[in-house]
C-alpha positions as CSV (number, residue, x, y, z in Angstrom):
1,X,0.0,0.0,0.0
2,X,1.3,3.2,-1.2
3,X,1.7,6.3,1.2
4,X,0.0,9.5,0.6
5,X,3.3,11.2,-0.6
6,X,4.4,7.9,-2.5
7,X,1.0,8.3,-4.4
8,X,2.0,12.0,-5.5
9,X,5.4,10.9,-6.9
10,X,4.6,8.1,-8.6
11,X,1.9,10.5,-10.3
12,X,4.9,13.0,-10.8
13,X,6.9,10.6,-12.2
14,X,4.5,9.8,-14.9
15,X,2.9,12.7,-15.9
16,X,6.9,13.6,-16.7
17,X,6.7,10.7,-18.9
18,X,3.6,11.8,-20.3
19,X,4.7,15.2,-21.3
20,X,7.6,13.7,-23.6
21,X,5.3,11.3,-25.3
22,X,2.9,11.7,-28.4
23,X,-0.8,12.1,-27.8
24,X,-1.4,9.1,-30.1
25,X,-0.1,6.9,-27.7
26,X,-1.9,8.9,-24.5
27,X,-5.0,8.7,-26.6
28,X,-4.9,4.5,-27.1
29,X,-4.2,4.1,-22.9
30,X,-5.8,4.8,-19.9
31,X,-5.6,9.1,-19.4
32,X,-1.6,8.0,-20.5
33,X,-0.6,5.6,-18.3
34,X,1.1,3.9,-21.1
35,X,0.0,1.9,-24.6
36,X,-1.5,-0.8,-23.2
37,X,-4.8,-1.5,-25.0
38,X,-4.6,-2.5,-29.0
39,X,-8.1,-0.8,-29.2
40,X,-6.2,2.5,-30.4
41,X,-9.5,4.5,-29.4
42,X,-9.2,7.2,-26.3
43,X,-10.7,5.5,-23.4
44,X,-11.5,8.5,-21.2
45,X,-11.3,11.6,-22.8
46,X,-13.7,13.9,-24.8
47,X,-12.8,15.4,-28.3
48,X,-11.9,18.2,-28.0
49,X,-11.0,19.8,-31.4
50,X,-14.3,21.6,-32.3
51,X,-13.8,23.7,-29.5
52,X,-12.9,27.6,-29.9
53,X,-9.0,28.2,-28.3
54,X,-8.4,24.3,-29.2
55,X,-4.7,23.8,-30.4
56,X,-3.3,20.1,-30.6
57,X,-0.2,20.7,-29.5
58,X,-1.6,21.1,-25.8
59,X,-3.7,18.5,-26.8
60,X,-2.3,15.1,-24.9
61,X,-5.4,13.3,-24.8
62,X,-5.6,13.2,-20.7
63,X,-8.8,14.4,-19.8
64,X,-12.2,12.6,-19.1
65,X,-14.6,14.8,-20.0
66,X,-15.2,18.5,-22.0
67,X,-15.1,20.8,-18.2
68,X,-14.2,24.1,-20.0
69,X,-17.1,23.8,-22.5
70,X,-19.5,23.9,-19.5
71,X,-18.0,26.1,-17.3
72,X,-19.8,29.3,-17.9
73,X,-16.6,31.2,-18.6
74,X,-17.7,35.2,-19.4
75,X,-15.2,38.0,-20.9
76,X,-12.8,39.2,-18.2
77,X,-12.9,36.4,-16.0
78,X,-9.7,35.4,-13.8
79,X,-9.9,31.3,-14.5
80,X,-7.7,28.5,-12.7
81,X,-7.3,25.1,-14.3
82,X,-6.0,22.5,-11.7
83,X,-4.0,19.8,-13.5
84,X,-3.3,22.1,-16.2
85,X,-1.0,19.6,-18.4
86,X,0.4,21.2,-21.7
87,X,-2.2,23.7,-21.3
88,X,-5.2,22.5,-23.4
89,X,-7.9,23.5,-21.0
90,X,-6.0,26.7,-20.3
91,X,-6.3,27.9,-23.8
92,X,-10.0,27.5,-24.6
93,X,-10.6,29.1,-21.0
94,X,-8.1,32.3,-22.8
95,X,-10.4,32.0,-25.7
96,X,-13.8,31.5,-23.6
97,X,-11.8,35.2,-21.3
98,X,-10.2,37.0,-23.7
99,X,-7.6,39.5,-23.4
100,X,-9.1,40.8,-20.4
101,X,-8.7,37.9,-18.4
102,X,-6.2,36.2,-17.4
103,X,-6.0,31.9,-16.9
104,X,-3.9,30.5,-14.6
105,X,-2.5,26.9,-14.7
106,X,-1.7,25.0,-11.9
107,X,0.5,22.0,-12.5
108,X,2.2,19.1,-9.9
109,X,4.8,18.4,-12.7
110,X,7.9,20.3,-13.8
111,X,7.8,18.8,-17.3
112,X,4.1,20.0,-17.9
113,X,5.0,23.3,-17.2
114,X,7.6,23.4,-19.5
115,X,5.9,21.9,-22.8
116,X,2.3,24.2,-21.4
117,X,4.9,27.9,-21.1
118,X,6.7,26.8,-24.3
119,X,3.2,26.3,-26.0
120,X,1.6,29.5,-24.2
121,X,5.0,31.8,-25.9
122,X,4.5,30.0,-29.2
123,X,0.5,31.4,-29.5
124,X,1.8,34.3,-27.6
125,X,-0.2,34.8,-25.3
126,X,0.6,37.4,-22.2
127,X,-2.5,36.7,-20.1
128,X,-2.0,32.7,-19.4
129,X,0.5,31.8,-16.9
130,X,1.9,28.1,-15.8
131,X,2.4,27.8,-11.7
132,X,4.3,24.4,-10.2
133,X,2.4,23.6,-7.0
134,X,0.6,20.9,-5.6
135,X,-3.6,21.8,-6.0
136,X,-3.6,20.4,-2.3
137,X,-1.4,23.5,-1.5
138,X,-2.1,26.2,-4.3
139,X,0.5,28.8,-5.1
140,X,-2.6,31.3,-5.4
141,X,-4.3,33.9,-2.7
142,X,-7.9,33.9,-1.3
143,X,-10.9,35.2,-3.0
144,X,-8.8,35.6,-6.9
145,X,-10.7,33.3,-9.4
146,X,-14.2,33.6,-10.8
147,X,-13.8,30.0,-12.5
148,X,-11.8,26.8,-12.0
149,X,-11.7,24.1,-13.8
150,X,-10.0,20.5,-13.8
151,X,-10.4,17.7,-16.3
152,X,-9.2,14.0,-14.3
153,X,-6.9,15.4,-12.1
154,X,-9.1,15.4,-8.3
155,X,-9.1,11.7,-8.8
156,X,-5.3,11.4,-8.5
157,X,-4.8,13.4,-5.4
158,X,-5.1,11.5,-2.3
159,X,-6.5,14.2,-0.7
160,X,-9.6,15.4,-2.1
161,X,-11.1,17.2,0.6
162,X,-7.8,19.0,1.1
163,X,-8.2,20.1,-3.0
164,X,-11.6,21.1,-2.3
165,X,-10.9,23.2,1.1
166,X,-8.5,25.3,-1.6
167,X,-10.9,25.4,-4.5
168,X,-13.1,27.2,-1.4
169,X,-10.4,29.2,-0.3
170,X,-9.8,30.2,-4.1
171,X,-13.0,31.3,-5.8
172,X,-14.1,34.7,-5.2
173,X,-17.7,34.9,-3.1
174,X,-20.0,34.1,-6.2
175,X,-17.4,32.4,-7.8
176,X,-18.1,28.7,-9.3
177,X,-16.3,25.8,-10.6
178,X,-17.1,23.0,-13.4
179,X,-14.8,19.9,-13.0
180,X,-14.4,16.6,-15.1
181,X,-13.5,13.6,-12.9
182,X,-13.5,10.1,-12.3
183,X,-16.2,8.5,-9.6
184,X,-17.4,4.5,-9.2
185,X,-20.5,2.9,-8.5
186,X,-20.3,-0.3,-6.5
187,X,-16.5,-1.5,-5.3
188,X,-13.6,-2.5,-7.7
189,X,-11.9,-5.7,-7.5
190,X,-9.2,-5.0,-5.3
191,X,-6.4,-5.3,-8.3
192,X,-7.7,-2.6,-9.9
193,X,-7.9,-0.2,-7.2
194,X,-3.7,-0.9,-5.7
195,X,-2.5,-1.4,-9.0
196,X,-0.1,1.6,-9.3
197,X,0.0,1.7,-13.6
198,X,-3.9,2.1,-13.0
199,X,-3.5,4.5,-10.3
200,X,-1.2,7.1,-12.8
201,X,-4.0,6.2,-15.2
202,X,-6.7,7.5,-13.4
203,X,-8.7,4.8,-12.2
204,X,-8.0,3.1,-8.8
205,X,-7.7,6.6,-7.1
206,X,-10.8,7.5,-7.6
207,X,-13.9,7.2,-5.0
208,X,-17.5,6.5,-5.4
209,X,-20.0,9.6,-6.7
210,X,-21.8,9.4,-3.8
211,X,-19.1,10.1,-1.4
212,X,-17.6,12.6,-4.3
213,X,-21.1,14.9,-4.2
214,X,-20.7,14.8,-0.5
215,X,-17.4,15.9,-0.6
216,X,-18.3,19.1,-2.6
217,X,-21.8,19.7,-0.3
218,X,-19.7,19.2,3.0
219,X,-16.7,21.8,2.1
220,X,-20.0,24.5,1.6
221,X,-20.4,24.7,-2.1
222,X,-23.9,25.4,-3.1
223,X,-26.1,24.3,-6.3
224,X,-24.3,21.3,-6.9
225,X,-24.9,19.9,-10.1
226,X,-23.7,16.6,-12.5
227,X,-23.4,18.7,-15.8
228,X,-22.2,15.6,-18.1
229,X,-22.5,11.4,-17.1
230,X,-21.0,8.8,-18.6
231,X,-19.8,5.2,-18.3
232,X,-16.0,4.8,-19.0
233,X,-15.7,0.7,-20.3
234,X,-11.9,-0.6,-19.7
235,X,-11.6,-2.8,-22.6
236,X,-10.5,-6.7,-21.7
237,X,-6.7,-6.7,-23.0
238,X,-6.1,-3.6,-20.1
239,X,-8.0,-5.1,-17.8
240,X,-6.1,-8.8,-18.2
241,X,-2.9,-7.5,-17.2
242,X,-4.6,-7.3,-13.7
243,X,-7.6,-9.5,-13.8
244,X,-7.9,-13.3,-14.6
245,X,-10.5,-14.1,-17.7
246,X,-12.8,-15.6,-14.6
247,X,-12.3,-11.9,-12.8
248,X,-12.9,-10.0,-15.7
249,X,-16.4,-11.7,-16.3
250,X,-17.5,-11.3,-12.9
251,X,-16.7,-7.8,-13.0
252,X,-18.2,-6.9,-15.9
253,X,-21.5,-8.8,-14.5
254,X,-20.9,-7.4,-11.1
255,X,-22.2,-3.7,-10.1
256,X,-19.1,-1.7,-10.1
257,X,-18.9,0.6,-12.3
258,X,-16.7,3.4,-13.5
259,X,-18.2,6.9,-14.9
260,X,-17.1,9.8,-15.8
261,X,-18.7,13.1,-14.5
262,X,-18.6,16.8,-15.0
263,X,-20.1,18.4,-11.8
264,X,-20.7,22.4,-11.5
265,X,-20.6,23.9,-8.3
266,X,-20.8,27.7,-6.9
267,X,-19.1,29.2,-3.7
268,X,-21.6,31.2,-1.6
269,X,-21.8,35.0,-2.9
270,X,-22.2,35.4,0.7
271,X,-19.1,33.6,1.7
272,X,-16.7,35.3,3.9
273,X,-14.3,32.2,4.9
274,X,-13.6,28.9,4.8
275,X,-17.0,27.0,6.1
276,X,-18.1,26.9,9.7
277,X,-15.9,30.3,10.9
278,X,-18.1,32.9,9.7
């Protein structure tokens, strides 16, 4: 069983791989934990190249879900993208902002931030910045960002109320944030969830929606709601590296499941502090 802090490197470690590798080979894996499925089709993520801002080259096929396209972005707006990556999200939130905004990436690994600045000078753009932190500990003040996003990034922390204390902390009063994540219905064969491969790849550190929605309702957001569902299917020759052919059928007859979800929540206009002080 892997610590909390052994968790985050081992993420660190492969997100660094990630950013050196070509989205085709993110894109036909599990949110890039490596080519291991010879179903070349992206598993998790969205497309997103109809989208205005898009550019491929910040584009590594990571995400689960489309979280900028329903996050209510307006002209002006400061916007913070947690797990920023090469800076995909970031750019369709400049787009979504424009020049009077500004966009702030937050990113856990040194070797994101690279390729997402080099990307950011190449479309110049002056109002987009790249910030190595950890989203448990944000490198950001109180009360400074209208929007955040994140697209299959909460699920890798192993914190997630500690993420969601800072989101709080973050987001001016009124402020309100749409995130694409991972969740589970029913339990995962126990494989699945301690493998570390699957863990990098987004799956085994993430927690059931119910306790997920909680999460968000307990830290004091308000108007919680599940913008986007859908069921994420593993196919068999990922799965077999972990799971015997008897495993594999059980699971797929069993009731766990494994869904991607955009949820939308606001901070209290109202809101003075963190929850339970004011």
């Amino acid at each position: 069983m892997h610590t909390d802090e052994q968790k985050k490197q081992l993420v660190q470690t492969k997100y660094a791989e990630i950013a050196a590798q070509d989205k085709a080979i993110n894109a036909a894996s599990c949110c890039g934990a490596g080519s291991c499925s010879t179903e070349v089709y992206n598993i998790m993520s969205d497309d997103y190249s109809g989208l205005e801002g898009y550019n491929p080259d910040a584009d590594l096929a990571l995400g689960c879900g489309l979280p900028t396209q329903y996050a209510r972005i307006k002209k002006g707006d400061t916007v913070i993208d947690l797990g920023s990556g090469a800076g995909n999200d970031c750019f369709i939130a400049r787009h979504e902002t424009g020049e009077t905004g500004k966009v702030i990436g937050i990113d856990f690994t040194p070797a994101m931030i690279e390729r997402a600045r080099t990307n950011a000078e190449k479309l110049g753009f002056n109002n987009v910045e790249f910030r190595q932190g950890d989203i448990e500990h944000m490198p950001v003040t109180a009360n400074v960002a209208d929007v955040i996003v994140s697209n299959c990034v909460l699920n890798l922390v192993p914190d997630k109320n500690n993420v969601l204390k800072e989101i709080y902390r973050v987001l001016k009063p009124g402020g309100h944030f749409s995130i694409s994540d991972i969740v589970l219905t029913g339990t995962l064969p126990p494989a699945i969830q301690e493998a570390a491969e699957m863990y990098a790849g987004c799956v085994s550190g993430a927690i059931p929606k119910e306790e997920y929605l909680r999460l968000i309702n307990d830290n004091g957001f308000k108007n919680i709601t599940v913008q986007k569902e859908k069921v994420i299917t593993i196919p068999d020759d990922i799965l077999s590296g972990y799971l015997n052919e008897t495993e594999i059928t059980a699971f797929r007859n069993g009731n766990a499941g494994i869904f991607s979800i955009t949820v939308y929540a606001e901070k209290p206009a109202d809101a003075c502090c963190p929850p339970g002080c004011c």
